[in-house]
NUVOSE-845577 format. One record per atom (N, C-alpha, C, O): residue in one letter; x, y, z. Coordinates in steps of 0.05 Angstrom, whole numbers, plus 5000, padded with zeros to 4 digits. Example, Ala and Ser with C-alpha at 12.3 -4.5 7.8 and 13.67 -1.06 7.14 Angstrom:
BEGIN
a526448865156/a524649105156/a526449345156/a528549345169/s525749555142/s527349795143/s525850015157/s526850235161/
This chain:
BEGIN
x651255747993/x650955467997/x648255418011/x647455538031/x647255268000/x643955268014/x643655038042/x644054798045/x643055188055/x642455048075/x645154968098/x645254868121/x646955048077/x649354848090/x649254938127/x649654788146/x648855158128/x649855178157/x647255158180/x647255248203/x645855068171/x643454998178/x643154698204/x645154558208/x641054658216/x642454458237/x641754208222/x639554238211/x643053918217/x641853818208/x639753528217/x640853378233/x637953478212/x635553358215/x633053398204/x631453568199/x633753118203/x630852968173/x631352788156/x632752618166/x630452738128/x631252558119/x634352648104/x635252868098/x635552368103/x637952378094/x637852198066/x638151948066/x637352348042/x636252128008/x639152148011/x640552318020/x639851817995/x642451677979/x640851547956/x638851407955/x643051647932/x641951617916/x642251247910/x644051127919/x640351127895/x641550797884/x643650767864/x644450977853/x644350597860/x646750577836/x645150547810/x644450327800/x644650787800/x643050787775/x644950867749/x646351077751/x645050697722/x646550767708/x644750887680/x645450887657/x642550967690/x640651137666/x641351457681/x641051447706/x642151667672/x642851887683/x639552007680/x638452087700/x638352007659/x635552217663/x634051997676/x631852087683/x634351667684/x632551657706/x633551727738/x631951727757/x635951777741/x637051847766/x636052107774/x635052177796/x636552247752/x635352567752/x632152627761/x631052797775/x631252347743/x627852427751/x627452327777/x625752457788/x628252147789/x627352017821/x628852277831/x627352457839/x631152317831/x631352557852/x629652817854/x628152927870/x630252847836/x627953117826/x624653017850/x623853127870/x623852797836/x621552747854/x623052737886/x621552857902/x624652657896/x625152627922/x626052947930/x625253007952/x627053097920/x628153377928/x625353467927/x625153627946/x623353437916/x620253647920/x619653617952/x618053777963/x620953417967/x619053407992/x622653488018/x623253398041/x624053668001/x625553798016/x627453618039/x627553718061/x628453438035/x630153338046/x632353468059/x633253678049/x633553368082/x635953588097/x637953568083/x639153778079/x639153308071/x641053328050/x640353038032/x639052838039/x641553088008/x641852857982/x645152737982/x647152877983/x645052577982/x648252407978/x647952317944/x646552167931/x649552467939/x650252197908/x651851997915/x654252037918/x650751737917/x652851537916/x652551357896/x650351267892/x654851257879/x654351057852/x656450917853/x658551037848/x656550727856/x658550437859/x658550347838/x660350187835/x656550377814/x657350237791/x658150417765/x659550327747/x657150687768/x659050897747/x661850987746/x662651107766/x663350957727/x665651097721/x666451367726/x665051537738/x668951397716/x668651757737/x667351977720/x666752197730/x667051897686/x666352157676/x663052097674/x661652277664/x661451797684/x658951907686/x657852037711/x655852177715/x659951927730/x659252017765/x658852287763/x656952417774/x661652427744/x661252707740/x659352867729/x659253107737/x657752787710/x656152867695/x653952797716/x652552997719/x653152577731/x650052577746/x651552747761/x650552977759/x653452747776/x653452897801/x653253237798/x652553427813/x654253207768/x653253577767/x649853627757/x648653837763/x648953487747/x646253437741/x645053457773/x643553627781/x645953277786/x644153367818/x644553537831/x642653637844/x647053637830/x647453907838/x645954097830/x645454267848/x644954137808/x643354337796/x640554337796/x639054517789/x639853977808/x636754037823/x637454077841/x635754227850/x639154037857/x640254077889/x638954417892/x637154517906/x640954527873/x641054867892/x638854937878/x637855117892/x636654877848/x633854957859/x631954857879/x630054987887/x632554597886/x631154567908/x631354727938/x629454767954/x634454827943/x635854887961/x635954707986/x635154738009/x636954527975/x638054167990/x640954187987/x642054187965/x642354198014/x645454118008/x645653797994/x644153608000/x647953817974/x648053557955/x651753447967/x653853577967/x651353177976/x653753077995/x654652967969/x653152937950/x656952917970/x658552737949/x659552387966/x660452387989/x659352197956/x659351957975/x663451927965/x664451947943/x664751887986/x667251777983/x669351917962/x671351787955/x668952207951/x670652277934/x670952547932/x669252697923/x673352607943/x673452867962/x673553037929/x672053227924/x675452917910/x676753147892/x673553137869/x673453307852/x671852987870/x669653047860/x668053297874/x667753527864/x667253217896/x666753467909/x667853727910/x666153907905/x670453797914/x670853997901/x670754117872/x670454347867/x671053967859/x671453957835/x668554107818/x668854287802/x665353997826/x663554087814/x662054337847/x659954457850/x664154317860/x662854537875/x660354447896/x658554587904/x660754147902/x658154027918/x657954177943/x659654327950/x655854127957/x655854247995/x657254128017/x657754258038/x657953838011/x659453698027/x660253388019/x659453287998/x661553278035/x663552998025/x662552818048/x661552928068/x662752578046/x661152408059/x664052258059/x664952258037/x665452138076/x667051958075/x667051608100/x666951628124/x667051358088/x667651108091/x669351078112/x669651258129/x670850798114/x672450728123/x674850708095/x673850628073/x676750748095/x678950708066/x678550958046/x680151008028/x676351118053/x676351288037/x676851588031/x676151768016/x679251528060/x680951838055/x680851868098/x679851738117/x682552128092/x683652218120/x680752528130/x680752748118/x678952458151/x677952568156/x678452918154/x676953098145/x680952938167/x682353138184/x683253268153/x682353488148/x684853138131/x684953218116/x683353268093/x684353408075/x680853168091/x679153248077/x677653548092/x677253748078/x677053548111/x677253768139/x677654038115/x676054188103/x680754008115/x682054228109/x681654318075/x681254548067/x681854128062/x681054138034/x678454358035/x678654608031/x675454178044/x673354318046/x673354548044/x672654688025/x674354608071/x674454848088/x671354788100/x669654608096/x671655088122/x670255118144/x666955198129/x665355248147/x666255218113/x663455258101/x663054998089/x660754978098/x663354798078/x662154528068/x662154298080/x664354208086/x660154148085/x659653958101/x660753698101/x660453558081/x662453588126/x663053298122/x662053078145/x661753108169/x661752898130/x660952648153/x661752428145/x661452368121/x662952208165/x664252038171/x662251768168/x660251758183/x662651638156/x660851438171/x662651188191/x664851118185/x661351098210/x662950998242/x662550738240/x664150608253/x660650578225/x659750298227/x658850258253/x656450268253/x659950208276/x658850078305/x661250148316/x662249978332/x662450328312/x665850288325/x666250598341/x666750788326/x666050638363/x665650828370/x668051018371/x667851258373/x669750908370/x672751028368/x674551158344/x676751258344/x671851108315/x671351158294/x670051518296/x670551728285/x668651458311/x666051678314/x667651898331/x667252138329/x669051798344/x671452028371/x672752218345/x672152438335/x674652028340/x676952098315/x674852308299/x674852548300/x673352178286/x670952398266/x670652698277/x671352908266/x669452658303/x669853018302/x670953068315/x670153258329/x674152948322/x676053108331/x677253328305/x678053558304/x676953078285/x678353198259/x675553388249/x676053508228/x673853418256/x672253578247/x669753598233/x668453808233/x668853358220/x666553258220/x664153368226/x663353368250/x662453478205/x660353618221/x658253408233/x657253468255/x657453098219/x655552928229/x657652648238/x660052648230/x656652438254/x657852238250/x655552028236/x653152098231/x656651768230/x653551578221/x653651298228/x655951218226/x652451168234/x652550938256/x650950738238/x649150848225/x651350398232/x650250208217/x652150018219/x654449998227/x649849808202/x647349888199/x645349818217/x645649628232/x643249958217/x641049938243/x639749718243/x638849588261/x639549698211/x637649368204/x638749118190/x641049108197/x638348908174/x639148768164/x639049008127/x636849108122/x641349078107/x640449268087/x641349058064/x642848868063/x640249138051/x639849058018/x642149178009/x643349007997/x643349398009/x645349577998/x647649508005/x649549527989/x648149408033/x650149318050/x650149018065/x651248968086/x648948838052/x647548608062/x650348548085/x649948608109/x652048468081/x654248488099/x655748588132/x657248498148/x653748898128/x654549038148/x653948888174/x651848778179/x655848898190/x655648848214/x653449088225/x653149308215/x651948928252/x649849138258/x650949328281/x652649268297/x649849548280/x650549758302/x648249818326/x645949898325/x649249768340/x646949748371/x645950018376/x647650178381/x643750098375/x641650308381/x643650518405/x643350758403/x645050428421/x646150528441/x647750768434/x647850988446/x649350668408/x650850898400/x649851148394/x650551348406/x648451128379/x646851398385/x645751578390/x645151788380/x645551418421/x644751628437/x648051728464/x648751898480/x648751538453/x651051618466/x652251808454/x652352018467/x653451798423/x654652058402/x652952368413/x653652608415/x650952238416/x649252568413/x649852668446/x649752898452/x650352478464/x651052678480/x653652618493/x653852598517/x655552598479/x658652658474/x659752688464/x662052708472/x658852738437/x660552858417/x658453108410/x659653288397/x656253148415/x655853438412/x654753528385/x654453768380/x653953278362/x654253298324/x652253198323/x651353088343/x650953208305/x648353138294/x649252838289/x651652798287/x647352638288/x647552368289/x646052248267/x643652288266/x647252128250/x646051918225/x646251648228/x648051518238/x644151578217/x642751178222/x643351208194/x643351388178/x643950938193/x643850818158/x643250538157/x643950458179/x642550388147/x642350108146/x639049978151/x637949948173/x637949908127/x635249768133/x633149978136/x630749938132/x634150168142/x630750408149/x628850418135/x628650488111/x627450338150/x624450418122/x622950568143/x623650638165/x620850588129/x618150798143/x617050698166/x616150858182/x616750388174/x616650278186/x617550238216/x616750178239/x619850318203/x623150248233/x624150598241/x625350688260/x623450688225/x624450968215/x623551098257/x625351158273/x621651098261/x621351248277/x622551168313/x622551318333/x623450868311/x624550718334/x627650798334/x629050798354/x628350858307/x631450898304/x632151288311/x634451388317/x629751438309/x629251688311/x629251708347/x630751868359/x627651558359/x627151568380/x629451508395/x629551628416/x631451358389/x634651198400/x635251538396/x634751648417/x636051688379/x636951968383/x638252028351/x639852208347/x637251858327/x638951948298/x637852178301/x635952188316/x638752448287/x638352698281/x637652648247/x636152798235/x638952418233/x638652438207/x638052128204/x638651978222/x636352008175/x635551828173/x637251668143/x635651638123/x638251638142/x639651558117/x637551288109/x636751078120/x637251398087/x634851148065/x636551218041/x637851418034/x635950938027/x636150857997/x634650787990/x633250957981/x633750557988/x632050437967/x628550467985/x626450437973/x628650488002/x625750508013/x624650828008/x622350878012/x625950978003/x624851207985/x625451167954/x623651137938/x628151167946/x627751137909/x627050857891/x627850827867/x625950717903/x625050427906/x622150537910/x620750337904/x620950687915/x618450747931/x616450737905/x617650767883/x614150697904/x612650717884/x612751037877/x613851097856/x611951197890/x611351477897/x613751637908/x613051837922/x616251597906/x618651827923/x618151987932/x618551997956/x617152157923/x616552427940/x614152367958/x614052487979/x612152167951/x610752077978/x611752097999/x611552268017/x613251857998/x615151698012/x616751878025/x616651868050/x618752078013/x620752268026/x618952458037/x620052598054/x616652498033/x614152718056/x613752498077/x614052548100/x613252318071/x613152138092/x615052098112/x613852018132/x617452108117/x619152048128/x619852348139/x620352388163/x619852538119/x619352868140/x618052878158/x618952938181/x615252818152/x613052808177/x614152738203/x613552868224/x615752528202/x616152438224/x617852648239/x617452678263/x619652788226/x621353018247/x619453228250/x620653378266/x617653308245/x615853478253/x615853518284/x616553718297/x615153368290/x615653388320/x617653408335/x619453258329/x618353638367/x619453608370/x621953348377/x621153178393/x625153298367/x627053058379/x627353038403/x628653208416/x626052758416/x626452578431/x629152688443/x631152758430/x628852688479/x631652628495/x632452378493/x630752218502/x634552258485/x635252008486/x636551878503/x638452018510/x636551708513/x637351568534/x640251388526/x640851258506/x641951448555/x644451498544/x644851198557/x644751228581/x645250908550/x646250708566/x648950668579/x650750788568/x649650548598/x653150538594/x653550378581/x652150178576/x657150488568/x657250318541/x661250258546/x662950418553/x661549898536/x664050038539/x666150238520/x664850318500/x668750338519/x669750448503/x670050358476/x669950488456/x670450058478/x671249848459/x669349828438/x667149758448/x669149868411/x666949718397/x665549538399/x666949348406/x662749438396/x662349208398/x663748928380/x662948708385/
């Protein structure tokens, strides 16, 4: 499994809801050249036997690139074409028991919205990342309630897991939301939207180059916001 046990930080590519399979193939392909820490397939508008067909199609730029490839919300897909890890929602399954499915070599992460009691539960049940949003106003999630910078740096130093931002990031914001304490940067459309992707996804590497920021831990209460 490539990379899987690896620490993770950097960019975090999700893919867009694209229903051309060889153009999904070709933006990723361009975004996997600039080595991303992991790829999510996520597709909200494909059925299950094309989800299956892109998602094994990325898998197979995945492990020549040697990029763990996340599956978004669908545990028995993930196992099924052999991905690196499962990415799970709110509604979209039992942490603890997707946990066990996996097993102890493939990667899972939770996403928490702003709810910190979300993020507890996550790696009690085992969770290798948690993910916190959205950070900005997003196009993908226009809806999401926003998640306060605070969490972040709180997760990372109490729960001990690598930390994911999602919501609104671009290249722009990318490095204020790095600085709060994300370990991972979750983008969509401001990399495969990008004129240049693989620009764009070197671009957003650059930024972890350097050594990660101590983050500053606020008090917070237990309660969600």
């Amino acid at each position: 499994m490539a990379n899987a046990g690896s620490a993770l930080r950097g960019l975090y590519a999700v893919t867009p809801d694209e229903r051309d399979d060889a153009r999904l193939a070709a933006l990723a392909e361009q975004v996997l050249s600039a080595r991303p820490a992991l790829l999510q397939y996520r597709n909200k508008l494909a059925g299950p036997q094309q989800r299956r067909a892109q998602a094994g199609a990325l898998l197979r730029l995945c492990r020549a690139a040697r990029v763990p490839l996340i599956i978004n919300d669908d545990l028995a897909l993930a196992l099924e074409i052999g991905a690196d890890g499962l990415h799970l929602g709110r509604g979209d399954g039992d942490p603890a028991a997707a946990r066990r499915a996996l097993g102890a070599g493939r990667i899972l992460g939770v996403t928490c919205y702003a709810d910190w009691e979300r993020a507890r539960a996550g790696a009690e049940a085992g969770a290798d990342y948690v993910a916190f949003g959205a950070m900005f106003p997003s196009s993908t999630k226009p809806g999401a309630p926003p998640a306060p910078f605070a969490l972040l740096g709180r997760a990372k130093a109490e729960l001990r897991l690598p930390v994911a931002a999602i919501g609104g990031i671009t290249l722009d914001n990318a490095a204020e939301v790095i600085a709060a304490g994300a370990d991972l940067i979750a983008v969509v459309s401001d990399v495969f939207a990008a004129p240049d992707p693989a620009m764009r996804a070197t671009a957003y590497r650059a930024l972890f180059q350097r050594p990660p920021r101590r983050a500053l831990v606020p008090q917070m209460p237990d309660a969600a916001p």
